[in-house]
C-alpha positions in Angstrom: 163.8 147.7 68.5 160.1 148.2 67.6 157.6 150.6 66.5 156.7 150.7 70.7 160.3 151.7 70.8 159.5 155.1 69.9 156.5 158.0 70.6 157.0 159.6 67.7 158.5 158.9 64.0 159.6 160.9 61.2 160.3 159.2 57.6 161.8 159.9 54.5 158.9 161.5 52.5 158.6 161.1 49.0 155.0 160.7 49.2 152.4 160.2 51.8 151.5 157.2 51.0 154.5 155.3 51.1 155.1 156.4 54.5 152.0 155.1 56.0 153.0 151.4 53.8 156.6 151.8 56.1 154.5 151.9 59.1 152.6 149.1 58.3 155.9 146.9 57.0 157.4 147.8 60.6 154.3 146.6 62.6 154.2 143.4 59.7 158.0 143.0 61.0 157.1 143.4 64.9 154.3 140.4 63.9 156.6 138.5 62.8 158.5 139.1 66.2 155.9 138.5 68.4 153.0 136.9 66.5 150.6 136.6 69.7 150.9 140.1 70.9 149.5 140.9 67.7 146.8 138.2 67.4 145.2 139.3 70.4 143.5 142.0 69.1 143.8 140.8 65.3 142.3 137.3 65.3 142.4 137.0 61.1 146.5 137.1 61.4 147.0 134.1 62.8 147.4 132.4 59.1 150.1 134.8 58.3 152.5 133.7 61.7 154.6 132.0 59.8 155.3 134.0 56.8 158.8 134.1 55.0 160.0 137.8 55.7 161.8 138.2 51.8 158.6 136.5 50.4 156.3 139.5 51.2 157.7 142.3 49.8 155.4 142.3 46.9 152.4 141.2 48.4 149.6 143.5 48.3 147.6 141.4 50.0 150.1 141.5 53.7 150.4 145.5 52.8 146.9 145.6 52.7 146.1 144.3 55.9 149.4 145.7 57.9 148.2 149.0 56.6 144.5 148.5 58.4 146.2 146.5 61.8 149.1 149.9 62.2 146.3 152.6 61.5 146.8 153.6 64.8 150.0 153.8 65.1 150.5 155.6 62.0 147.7 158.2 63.1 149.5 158.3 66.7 153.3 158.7 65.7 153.4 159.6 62.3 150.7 161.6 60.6 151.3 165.0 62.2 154.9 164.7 60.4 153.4 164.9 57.2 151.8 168.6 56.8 155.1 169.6 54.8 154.8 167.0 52.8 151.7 167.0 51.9 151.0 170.5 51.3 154.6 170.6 49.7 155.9 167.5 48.1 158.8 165.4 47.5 161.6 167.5 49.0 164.2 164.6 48.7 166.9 164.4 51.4 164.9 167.3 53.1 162.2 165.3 53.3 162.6 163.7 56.3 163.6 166.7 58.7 160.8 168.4 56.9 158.9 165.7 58.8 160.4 166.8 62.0 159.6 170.8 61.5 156.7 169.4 60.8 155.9 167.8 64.0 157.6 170.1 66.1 155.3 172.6 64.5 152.0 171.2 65.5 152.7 169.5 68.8 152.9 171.2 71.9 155.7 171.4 74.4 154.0 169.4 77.1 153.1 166.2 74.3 156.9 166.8 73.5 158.1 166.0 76.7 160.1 163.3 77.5 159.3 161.7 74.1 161.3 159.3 71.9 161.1 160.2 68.4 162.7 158.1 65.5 163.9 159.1 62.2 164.5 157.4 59.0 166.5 158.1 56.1 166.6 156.0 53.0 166.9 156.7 49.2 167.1 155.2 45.8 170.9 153.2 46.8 171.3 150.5 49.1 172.0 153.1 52.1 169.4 153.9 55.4 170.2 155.2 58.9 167.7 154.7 61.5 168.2 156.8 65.1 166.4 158.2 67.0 166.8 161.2 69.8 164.6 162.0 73.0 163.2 165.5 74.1 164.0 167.0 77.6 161.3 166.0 80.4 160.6 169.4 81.7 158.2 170.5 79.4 159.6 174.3 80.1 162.7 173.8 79.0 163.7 177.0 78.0 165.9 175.5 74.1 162.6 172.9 73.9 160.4 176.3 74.0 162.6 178.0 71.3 162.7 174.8 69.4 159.1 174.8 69.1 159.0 178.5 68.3 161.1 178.5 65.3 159.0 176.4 63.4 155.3 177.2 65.0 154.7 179.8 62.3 154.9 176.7 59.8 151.2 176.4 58.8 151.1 179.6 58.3 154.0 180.1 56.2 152.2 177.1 53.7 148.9 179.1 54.2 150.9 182.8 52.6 152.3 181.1 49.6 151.6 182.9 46.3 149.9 181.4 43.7 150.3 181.3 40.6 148.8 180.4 36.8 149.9 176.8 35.3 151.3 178.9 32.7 153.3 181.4 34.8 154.8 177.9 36.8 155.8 176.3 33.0 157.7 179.8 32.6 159.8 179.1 35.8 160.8 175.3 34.6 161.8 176.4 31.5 164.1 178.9 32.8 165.7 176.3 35.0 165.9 173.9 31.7 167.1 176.6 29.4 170.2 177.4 32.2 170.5 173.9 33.6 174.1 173.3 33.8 175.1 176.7 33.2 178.8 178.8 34.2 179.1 182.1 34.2 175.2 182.7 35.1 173.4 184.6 37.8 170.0 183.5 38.3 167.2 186.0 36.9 164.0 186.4 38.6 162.7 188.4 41.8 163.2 187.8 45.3 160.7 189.2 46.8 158.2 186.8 47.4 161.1 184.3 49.6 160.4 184.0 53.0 162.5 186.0 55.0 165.7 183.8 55.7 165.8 181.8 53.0 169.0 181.5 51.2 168.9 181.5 47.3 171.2 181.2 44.5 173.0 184.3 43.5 175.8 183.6 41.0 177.6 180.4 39.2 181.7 180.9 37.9 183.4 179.6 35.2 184.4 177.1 37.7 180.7 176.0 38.6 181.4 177.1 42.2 177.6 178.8 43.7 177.5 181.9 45.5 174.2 182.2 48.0 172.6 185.5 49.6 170.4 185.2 52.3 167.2 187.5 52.6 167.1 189.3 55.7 165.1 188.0 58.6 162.8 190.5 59.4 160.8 188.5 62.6 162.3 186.5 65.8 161.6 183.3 64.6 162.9 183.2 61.5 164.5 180.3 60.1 
């Protein structure tokens, strides 16, 4: 398995940046695989051939310069899975299928088609799972159309977000602080300004067991 293994990839996203560094520490261990096929076209690695895989992972210098030689890859399979979190943030364990709404939001049907795409889950433990799946061929696939459709009105959703003051936003964390923890407690605060569909927090028990409500959807595509 190699980064040519896949069309398309989706990563774990706690920042931007990192995930372009993973691209560039997969093509570093595809190098290492196949130094040649990589020398071709990148003359100034032939020094680096015969590295020691667990003596790089700290060196700023390799992450440099697999940073510059997967720039295209990155750009091809990668960067369009990044409009969520990069207008958003660090979503944790959503993170990475906030990668694939992502993609699926801003690449058509017809690019779709047929395509690998990989996905790659890791956090702060010693755990990871790599798989991958592939999209239908026939670009009008009736569920690849309504996959696409449930999450095309994605940029838009980021573009109707309310904002508000720094101070209104330290209001909100301390809330959460003040009640962190908290039995017995129903959430206070307005709903109106959630998306339709999205499911909040409604009441905790003297047990700590959470009761959601759902806002209504109010158009056909939401999720």
């Amino acid at each position: 398995i190699t980064l040519d293994t896949f069309d398309m990839f989706c990563f774990h996203s706690p920042f931007c940046k990192l995930v372009q560094k993973s691209v560039g520490r997969l093509a570093f261990n595809d190098f290492l695989l196949d130094p040649e096929s990589y020398i071709s076209d990148f003359p100034e690695l032939k020094d680096l051939k015969d590295a020691k895989l667990e003596e790089t992972y700290a060196d700023k210098g390799i992450e440099k310069t697999f940073l510059s030689v997967s720039s295209n890859s990155f750009k091809q399979k990668t960067k369009k899975s990044l409009l969520l979190a990069g207008d958003v943030g660090n979503m944790y364990t959503a993170s990475l299928y906030g990668g694939l709404a992502s993609l699926l939001a801003t690449t058509s049907a017809e690019e779709l088609a047929g395509k690998r795409i990989g996905m790659f889950s890791y956090g702060s433990g010693s755990a990871a799972t790599l798989y991958s799946f592939r999209a239908v061929d026939d670009a009008a696939n009736p569920r690849l159309i309504n996959i696409i459709n449930n999450v095309s009105d994605v940029p838009a959703r980021l573009q109707s977000r309310k904002k508000v003051s720094p101070e209104d936003f330290v209001k909100v964390l301390s809330i959460r602080e003040e009640t962190h923890s908290s039995k017995n407690y129903s959430p206070v605060g307005s709903t109106e300004d959630l998306f339709p569909g999205t499911w909040y927090l409604n009441h905790v028990d003297d047990m700590y067991r959470r009761k959601y409500e759902r806002k209504p959807v109010q158009n056909s595509n939401g999720i």
